[in-house]
TIVOPA-869037 format. One record per residue: residue in one letter; x, y, z of N, C-alpha, C in turn. Coordinates in Angstrom, 2 decimals. Example, Ala and Ser with C-alpha at 12.3 -4.5 7.8 and 13.67 -1.06 7.14 Angstrom:
BEGIN
A:13.19:-5.69:7.80:12.30:-4.50:7.80:13.20:-3.30:7.80
S:12.85:-2.25:7.08:13.67:-1.06:7.14:12.90:0.03:7.87
***
This chain:
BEGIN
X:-46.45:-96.10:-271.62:-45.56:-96.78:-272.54:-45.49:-96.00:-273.86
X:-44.25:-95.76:-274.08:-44.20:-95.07:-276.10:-44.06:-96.40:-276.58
X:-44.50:-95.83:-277.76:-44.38:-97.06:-278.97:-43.56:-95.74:-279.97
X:-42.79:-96.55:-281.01:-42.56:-95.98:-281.86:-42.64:-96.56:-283.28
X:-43.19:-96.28:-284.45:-43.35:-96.51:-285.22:-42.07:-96.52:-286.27
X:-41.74:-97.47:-286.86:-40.34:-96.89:-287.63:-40.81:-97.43:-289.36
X:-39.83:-97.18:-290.38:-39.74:-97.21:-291.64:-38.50:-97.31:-292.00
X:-38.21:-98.52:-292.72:-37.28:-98.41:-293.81:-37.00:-98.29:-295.06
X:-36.66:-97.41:-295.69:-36.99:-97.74:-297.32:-35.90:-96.89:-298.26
X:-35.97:-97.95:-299.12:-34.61:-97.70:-300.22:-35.18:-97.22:-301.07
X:-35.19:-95.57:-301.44:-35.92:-94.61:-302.57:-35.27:-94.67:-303.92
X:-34.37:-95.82:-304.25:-33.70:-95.24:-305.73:-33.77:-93.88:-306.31
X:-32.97:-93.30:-305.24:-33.00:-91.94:-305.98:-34.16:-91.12:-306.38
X:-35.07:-91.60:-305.82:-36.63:-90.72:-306.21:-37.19:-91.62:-307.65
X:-36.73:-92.25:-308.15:-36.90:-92.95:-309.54:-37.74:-94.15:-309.79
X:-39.23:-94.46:-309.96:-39.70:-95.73:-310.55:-38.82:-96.60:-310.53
X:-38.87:-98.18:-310.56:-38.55:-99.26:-311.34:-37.89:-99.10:-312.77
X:-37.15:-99.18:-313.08:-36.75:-99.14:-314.63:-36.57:-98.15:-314.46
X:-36.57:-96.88:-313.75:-35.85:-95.14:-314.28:-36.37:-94.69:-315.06
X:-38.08:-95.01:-314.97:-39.08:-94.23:-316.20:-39.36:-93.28:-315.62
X:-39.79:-92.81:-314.48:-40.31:-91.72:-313.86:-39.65:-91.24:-312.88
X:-40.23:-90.09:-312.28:-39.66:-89.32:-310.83:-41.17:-89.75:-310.15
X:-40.66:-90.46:-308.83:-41.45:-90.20:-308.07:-42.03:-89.97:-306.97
X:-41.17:-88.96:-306.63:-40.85:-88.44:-305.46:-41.80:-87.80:-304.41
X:-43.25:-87.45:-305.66:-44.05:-87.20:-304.45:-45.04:-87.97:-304.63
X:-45.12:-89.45:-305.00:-45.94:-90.34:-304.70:-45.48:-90.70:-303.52
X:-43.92:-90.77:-303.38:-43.08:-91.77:-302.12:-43.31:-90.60:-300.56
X:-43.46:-89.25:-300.79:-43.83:-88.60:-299.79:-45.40:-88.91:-299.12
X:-46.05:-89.11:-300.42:-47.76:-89.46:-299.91:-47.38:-90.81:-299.19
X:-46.80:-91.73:-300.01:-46.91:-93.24:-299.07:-46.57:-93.09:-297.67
X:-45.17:-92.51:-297.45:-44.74:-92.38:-296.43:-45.67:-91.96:-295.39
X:-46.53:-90.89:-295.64:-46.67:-90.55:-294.55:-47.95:-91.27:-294.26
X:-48.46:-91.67:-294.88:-49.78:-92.45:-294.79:-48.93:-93.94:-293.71
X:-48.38:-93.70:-293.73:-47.55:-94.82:-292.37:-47.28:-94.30:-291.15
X:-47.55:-92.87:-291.02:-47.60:-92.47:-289.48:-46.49:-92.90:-289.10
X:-45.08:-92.68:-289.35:-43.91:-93.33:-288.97:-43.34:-91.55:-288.50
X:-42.85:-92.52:-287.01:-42.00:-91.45:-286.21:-40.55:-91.32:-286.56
X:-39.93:-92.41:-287.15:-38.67:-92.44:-287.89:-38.55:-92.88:-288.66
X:-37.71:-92.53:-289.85:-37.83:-93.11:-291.68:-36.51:-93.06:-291.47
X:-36.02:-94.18:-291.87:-34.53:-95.08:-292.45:-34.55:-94.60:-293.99
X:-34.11:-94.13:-294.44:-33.95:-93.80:-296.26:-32.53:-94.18:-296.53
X:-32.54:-95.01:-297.38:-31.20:-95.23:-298.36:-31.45:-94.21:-299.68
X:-29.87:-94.51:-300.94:-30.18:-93.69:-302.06:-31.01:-92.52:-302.13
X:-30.76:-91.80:-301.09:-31.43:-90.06:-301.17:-30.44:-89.27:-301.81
X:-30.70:-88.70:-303.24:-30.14:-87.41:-303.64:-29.82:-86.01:-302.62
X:-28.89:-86.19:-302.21:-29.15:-84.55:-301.62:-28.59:-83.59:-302.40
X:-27.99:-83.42:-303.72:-27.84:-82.66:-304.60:-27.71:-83.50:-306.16
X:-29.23:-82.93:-306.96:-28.61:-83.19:-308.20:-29.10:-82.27:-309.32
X:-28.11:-81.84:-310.00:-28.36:-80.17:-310.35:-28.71:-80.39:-311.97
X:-29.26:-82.06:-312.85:-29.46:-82.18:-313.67:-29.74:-83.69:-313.77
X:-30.98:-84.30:-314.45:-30.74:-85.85:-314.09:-30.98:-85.98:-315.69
X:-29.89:-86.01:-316.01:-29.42:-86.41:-317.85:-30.72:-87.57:-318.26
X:-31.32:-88.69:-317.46:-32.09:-89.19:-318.07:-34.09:-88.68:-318.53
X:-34.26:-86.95:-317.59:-35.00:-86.51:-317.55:-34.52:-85.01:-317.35
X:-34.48:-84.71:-319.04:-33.69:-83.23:-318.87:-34.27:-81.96:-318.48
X:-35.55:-82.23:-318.26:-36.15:-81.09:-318.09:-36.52:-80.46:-316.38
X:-36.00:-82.11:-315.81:-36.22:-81.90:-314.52:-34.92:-81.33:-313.48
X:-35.33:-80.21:-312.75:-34.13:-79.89:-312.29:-34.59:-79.92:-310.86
X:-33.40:-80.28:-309.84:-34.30:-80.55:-308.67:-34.47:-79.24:-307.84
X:-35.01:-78.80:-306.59:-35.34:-77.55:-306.05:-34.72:-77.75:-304.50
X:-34.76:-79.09:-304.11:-34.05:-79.37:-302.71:-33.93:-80.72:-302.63
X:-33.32:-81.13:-301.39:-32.59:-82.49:-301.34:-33.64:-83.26:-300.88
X:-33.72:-84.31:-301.75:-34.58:-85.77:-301.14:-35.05:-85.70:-299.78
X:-34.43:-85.80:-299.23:-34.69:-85.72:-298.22:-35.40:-85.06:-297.13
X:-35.31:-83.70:-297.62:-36.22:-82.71:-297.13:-37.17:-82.49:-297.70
X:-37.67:-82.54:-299.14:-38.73:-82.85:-299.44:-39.66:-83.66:-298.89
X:-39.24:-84.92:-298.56:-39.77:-85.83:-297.95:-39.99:-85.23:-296.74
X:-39.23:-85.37:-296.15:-39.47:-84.74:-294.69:-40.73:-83.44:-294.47
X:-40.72:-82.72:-295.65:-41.51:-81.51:-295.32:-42.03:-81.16:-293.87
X:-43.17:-80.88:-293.45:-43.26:-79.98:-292.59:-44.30:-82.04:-291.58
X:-43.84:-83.18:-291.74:-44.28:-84.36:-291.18:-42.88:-84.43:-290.22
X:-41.90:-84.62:-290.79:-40.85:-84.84:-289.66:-39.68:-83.58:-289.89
X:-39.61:-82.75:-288.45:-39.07:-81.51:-288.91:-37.36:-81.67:-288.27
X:-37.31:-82.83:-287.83:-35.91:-83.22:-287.69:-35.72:-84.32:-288.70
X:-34.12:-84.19:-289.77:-33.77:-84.50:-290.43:-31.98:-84.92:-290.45
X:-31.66:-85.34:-291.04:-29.64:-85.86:-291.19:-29.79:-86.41:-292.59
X:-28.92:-86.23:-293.22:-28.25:-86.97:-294.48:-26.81:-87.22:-294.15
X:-26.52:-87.98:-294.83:-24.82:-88.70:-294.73:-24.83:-88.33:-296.18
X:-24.02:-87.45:-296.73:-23.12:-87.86:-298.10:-22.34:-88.83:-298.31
X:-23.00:-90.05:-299.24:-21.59:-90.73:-299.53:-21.12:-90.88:-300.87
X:-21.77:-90.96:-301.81:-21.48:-91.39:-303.40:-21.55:-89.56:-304.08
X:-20.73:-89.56:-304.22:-20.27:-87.88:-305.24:-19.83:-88.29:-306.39
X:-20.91:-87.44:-307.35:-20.29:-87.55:-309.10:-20.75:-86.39:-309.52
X:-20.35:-86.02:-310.71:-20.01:-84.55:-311.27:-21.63:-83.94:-311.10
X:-22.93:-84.25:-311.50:-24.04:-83.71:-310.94:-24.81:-83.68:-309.51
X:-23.77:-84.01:-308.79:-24.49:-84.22:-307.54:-24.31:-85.32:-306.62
X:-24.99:-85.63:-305.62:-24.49:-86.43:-304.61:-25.76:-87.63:-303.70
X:-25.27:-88.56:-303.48:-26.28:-89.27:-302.96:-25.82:-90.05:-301.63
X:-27.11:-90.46:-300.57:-26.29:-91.20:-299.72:-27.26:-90.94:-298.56
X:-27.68:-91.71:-297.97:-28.19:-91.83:-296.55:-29.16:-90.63:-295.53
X:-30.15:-90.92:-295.26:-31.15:-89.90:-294.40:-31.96:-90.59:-293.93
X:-32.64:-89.84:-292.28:-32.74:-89.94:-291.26:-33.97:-88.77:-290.84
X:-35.01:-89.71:-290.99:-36.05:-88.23:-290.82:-36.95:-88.43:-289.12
X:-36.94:-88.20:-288.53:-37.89:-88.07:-287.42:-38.59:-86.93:-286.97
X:-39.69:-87.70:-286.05:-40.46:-86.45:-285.04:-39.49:-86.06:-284.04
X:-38.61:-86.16:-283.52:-38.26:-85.98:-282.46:-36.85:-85.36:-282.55
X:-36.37:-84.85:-281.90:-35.13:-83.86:-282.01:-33.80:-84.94:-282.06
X:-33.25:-84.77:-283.10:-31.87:-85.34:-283.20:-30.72:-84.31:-282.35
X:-30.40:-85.42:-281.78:-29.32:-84.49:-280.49:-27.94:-84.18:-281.68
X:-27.46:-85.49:-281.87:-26.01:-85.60:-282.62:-26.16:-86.35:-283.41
X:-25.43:-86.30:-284.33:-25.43:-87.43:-285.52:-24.23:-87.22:-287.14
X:-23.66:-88.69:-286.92:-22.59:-88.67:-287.81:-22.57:-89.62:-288.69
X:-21.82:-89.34:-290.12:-21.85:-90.03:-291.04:-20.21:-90.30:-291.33
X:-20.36:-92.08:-291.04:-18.94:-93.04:-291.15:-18.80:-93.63:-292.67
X:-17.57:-92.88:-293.24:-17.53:-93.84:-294.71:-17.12:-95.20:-294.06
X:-17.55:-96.55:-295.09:-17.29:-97.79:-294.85:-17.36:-98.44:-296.48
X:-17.13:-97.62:-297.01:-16.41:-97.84:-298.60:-15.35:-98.72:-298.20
X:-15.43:-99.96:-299.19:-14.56:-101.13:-298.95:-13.50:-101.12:-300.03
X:-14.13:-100.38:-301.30:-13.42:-100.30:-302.23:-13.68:-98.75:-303.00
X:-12.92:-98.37:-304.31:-13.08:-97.12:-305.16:-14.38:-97.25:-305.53
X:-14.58:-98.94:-306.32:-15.97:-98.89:-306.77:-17.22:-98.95:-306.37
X:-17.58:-98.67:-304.93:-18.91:-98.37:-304.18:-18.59:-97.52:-303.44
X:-19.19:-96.26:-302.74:-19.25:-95.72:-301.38:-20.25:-95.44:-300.93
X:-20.13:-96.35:-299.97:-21.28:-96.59:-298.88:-20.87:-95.85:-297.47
X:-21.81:-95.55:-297.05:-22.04:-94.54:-295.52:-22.64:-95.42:-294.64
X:-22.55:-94.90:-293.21:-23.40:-95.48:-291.86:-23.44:-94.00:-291.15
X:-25.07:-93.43:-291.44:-25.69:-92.96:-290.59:-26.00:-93.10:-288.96
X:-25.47:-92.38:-288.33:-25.18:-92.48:-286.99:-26.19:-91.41:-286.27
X:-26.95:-91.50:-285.70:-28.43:-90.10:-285.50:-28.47:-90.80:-283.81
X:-28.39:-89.82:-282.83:-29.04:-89.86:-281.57:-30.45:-89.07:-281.37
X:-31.75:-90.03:-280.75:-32.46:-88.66:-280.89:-33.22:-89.21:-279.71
X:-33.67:-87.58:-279.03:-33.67:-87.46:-277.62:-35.51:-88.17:-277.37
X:-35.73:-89.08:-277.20:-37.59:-89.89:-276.84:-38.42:-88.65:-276.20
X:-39.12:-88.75:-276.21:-40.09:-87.87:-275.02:-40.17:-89.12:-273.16
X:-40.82:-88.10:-272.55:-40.39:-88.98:-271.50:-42.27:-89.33:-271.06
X:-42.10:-90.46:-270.41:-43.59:-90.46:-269.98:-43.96:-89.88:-268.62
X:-43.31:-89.31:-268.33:-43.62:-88.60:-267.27:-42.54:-87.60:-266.37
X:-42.72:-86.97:-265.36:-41.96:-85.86:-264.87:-40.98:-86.29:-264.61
X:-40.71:-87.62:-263.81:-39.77:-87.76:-263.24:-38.88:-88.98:-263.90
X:-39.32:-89.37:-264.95:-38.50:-90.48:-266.17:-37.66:-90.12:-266.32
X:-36.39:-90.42:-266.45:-35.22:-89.90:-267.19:-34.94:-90.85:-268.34
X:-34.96:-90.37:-269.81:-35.19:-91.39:-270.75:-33.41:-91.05:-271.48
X:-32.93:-92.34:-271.78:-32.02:-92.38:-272.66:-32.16:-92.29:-273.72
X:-31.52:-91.30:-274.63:-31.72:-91.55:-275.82:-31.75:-93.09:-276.24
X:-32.38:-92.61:-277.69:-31.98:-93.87:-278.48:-31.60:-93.65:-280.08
X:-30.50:-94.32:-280.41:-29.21:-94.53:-281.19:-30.21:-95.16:-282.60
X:-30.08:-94.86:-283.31:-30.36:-95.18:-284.78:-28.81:-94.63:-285.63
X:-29.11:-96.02:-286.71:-28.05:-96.07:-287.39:-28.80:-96.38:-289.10
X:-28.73:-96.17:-289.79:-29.33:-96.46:-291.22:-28.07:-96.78:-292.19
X:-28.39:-98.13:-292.67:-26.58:-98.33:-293.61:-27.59:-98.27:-294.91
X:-26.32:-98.90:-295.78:-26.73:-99.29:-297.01:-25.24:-99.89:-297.24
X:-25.06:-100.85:-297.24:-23.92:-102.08:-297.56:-23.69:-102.53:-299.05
X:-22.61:-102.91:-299.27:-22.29:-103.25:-300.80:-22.58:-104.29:-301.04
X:-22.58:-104.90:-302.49:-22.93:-106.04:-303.35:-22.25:-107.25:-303.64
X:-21.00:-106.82:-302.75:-19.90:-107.91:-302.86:-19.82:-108.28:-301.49
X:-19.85:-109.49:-300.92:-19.52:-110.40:-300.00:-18.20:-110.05:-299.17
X:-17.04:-109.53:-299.76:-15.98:-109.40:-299.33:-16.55:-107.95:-298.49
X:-16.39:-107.01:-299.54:-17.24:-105.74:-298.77:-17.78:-105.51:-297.41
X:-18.74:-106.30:-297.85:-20.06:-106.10:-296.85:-19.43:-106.79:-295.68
X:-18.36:-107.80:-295.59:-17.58:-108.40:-294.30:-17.14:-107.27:-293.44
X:-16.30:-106.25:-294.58:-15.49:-105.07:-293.83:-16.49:-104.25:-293.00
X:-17.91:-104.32:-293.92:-18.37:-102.88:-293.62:-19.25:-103.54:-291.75
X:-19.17:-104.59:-292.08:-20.05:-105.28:-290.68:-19.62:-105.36:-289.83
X:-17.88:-105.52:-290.31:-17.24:-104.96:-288.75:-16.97:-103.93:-288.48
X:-17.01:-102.68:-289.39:-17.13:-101.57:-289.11:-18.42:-101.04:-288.25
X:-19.25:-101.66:-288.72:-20.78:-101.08:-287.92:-20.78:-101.52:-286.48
X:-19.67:-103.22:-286.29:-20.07:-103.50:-284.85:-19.20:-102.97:-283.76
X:-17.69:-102.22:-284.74:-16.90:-101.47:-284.39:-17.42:-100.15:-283.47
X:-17.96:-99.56:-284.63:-18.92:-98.64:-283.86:-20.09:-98.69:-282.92
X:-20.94:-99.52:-283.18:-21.26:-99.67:-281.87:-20.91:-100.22:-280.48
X:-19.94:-100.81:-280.22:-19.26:-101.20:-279.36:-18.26:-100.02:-278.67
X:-18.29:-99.39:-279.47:-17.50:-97.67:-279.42:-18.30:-96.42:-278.57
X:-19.31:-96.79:-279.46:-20.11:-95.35:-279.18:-21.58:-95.34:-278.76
X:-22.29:-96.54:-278.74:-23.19:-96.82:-277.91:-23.35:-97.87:-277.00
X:-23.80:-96.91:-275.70:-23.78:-97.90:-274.10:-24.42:-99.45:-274.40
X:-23.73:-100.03:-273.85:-24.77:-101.36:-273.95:-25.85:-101.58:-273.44
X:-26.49:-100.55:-272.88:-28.06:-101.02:-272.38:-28.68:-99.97:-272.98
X:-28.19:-98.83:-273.79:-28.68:-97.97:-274.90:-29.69:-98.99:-275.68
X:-31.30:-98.00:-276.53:-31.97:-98.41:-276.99:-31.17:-97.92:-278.59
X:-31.53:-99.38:-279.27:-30.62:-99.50:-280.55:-31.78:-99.69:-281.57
X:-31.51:-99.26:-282.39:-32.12:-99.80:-283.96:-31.03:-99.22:-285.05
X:-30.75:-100.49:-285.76:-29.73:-100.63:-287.10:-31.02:-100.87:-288.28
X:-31.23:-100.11:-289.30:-31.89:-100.38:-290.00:-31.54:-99.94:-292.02
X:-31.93:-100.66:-292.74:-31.32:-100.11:-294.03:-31.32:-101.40:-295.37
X:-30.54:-100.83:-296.08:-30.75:-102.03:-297.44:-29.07:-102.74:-297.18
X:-29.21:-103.79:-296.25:-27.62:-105.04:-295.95:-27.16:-105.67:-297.55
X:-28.04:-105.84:-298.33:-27.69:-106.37:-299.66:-27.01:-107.68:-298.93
X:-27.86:-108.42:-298.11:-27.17:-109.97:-297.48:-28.26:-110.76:-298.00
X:-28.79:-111.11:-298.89:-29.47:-112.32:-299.82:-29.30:-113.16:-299.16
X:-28.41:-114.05:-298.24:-28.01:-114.97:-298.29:-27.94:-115.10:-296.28
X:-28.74:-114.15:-295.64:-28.74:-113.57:-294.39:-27.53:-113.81:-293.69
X:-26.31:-113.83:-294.06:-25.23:-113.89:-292.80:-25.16:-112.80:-291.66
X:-26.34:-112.00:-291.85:-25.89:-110.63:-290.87:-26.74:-111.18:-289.49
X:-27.79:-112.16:-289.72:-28.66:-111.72:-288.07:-27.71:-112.38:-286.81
X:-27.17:-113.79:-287.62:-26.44:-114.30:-286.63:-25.09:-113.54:-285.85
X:-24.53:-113.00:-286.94:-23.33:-112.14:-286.19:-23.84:-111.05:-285.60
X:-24.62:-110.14:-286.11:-25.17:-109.26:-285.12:-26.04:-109.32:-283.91
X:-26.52:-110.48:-283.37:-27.50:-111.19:-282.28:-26.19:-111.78:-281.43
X:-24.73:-112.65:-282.24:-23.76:-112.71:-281.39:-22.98:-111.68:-280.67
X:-22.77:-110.70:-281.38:-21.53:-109.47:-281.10:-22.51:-108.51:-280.64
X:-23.83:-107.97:-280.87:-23.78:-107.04:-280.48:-25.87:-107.45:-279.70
X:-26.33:-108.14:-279.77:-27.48:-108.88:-278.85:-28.93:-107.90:-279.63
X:-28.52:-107.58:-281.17:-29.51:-106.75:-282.31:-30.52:-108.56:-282.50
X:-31.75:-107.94:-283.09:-32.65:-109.00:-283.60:-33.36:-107.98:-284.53
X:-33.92:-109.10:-285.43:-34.24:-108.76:-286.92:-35.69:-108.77:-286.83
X:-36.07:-107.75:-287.10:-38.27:-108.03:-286.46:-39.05:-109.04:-287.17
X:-38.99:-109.10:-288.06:-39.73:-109.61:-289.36:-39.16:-111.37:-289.08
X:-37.51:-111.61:-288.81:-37.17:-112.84:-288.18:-37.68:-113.12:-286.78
X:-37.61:-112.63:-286.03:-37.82:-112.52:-284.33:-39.57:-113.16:-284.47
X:-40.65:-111.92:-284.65:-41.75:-112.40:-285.41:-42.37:-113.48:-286.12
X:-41.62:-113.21:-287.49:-42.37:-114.31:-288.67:-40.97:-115.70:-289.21
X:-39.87:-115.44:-288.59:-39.17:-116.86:-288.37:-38.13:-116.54:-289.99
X:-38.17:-115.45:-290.54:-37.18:-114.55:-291.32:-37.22:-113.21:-291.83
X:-36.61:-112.86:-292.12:-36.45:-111.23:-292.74:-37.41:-111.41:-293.48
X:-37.76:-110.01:-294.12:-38.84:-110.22:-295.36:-38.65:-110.58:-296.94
X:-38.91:-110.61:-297.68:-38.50:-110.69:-299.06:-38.68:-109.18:-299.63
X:-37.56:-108.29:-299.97:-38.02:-107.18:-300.18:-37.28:-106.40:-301.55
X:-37.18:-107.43:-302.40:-36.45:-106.59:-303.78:-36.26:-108.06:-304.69
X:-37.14:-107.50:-306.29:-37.33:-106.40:-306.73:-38.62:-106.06:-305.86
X:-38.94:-104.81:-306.43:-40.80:-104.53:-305.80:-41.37:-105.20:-306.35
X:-41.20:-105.71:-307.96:-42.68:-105.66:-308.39:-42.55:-107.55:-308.17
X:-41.73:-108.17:-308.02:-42.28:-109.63:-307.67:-40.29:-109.94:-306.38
X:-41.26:-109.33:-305.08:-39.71:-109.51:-304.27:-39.50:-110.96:-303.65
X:-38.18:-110.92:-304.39:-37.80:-112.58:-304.07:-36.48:-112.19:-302.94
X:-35.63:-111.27:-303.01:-34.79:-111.32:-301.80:-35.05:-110.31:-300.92
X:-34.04:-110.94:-299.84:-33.89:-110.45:-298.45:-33.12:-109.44:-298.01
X:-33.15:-108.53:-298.68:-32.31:-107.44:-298.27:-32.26:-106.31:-297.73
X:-33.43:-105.85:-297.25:-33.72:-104.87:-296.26:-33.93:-105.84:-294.73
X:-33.72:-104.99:-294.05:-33.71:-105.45:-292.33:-34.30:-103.80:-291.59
X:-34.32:-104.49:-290.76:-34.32:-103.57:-289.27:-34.40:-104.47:-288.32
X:-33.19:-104.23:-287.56:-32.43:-105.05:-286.48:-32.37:-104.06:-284.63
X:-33.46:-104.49:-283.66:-33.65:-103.56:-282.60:-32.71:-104.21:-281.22
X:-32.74:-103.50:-280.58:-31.83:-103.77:-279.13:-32.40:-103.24:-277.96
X:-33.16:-103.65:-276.99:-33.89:-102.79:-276.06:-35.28:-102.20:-276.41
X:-35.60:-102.77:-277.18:-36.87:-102.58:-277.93:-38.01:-103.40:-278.27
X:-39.38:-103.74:-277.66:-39.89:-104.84:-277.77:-40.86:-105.03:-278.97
X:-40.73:-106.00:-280.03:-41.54:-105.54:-281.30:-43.31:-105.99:-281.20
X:-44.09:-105.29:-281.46:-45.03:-105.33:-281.32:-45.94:-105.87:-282.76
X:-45.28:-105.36:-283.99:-46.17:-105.28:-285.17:-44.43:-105.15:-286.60
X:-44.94:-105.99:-287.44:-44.15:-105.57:-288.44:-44.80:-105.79:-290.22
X:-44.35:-105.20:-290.70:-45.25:-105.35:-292.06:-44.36:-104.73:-293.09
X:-45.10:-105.71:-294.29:-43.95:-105.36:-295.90:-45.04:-104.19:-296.44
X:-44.57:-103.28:-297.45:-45.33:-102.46:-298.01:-44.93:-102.50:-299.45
X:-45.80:-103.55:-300.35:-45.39:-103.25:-301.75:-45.84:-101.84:-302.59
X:-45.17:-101.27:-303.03:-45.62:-100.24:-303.84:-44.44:-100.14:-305.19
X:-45.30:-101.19:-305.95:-44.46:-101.77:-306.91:-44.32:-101.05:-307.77
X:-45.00:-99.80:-307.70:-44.60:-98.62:-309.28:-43.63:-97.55:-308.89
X:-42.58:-97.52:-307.57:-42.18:-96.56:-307.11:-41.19:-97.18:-306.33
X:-39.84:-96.87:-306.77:-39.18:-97.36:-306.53:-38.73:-99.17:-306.69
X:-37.62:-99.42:-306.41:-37.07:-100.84:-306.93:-36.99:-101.89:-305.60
X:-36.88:-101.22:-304.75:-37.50:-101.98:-303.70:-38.91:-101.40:-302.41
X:-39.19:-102.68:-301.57:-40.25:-102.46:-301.24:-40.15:-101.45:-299.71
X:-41.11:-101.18:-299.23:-40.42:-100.23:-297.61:-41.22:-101.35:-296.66
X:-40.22:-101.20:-295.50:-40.54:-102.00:-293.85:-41.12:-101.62:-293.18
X:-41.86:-101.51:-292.55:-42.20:-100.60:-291.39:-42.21:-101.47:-290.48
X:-42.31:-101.10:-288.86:-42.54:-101.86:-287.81:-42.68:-101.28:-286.63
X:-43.51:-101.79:-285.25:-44.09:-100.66:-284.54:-43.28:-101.31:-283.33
X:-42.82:-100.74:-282.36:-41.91:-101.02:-281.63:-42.35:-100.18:-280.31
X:-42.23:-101.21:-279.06:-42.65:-100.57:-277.77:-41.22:-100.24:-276.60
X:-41.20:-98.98:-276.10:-40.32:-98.87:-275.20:-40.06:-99.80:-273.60
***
């Protein structure tokens, strides 16, 4: 049997709480101290060639690969938010070889752009004669407005109904910005996803702000996947929200 270990977590841009610090390689130490075979990252810089609130810092490579360093040597970013220093938006780090993988704008409006990370990546097999299906990971990050986040949900179930088999192993994971959870029910109707932390402990977690999290806005939602273990990780000096992890059996 594989198990796979997964992670979700919304890096504000590499930035503390409040935008006092960089802390980008505290969030690499945490990470990996989680032994996670796949990391969900929202708000990853992959280019910023000056961060006006810390002038002295200039960056050397993209969020993302930093992070990633030489722990997970398969990687994806989605560009979605571009402004005159640089660019931010969605990554996808694993052990395991990403076959294909695409990034869907689902910008509802001028004033947000939001991405859906789309990553196939090929399992190991347990033996000679297994033939293993991939499995489909998707990492969003959804907008702040209600109207929005309607479009962008049928965009996500759009796509999967599109482009992954229905007995494909699924995980949707990321920051939904749904406070108010309207996503488990429509996604458990339309597309037969469950929420670990609900499935488990009877709701999502409370996961923003970090330093006292009162809402529900990170998920990881699996399909063909049986959950074994799930857990919140406060690390309230680093970053603005908290990371998910959860251990998941094939």
């Amino acid at each position: 049997m594989i198990t796979l270990n997964i992670v979700t977590y919304n890096i504000h841009k590499g930035l503390s709480h409040f935008n006092q610090r960089i802390v980008l390689h505290e969030m690499r130490e945490r990470l990996r101290e989680l032994n996670a075979d796949i990391v969900f990252l929202q708000e990853v810089q992959g280019e910023n060639s000056r961060d006006i609130r810390h002038p002295h810092s200039y960056a050397t490579s993209p969020q993302h690969e930093f992070l990633a360093d030489q722990i997970w040597p398969h990687h994806a970013y989605g560009k979605n938010s571009v402004y005159i220093d640089g660019h931010h938006g969605n990554a996808l780090l694993s052990r395991y070889s990403i076959v294909e993988w695409d990034n869907l704008d689902i910008s509802a409006h001028r004033f947000e752009s939001r991405g859906l990370l789309h990553c196939v990546i090929d399992l190991p097999k347990t033996d000679q004669s297994e033939i293993t299906q991939p499995l489909h990971c998707i990492c969003v990050h959804f907008g702040l407005f209600k109207r929005g986040r309607r479009v962008q949900f049928n965009a996500l179930i759009e796509r999967i109904k599109r482009m992954v088999p229905v007995d494909a192993r699924l995980i949707v994971a990321g920051d939904f910005n749904d406070w108010r959870n309207n996503a488990s029910r429509l996604l458990a109707h339309e597309l037969q996803l469950h929420e670990v932390f609900e499935k488990n402990l009877g709701r999502p977690a409370r996961s923003f702000p970090a330093g006292i999290p009162l809402l529900r806005m990170d998920r990881i939602y699996v399909r063909g996947l049986e959950i074994k273990r799930c857990e919140v990780h406060s690390w309230r000096k680093i970053s603005d929200h908290v990371a998910l992890s959860a251990t998941l059996a094939l």
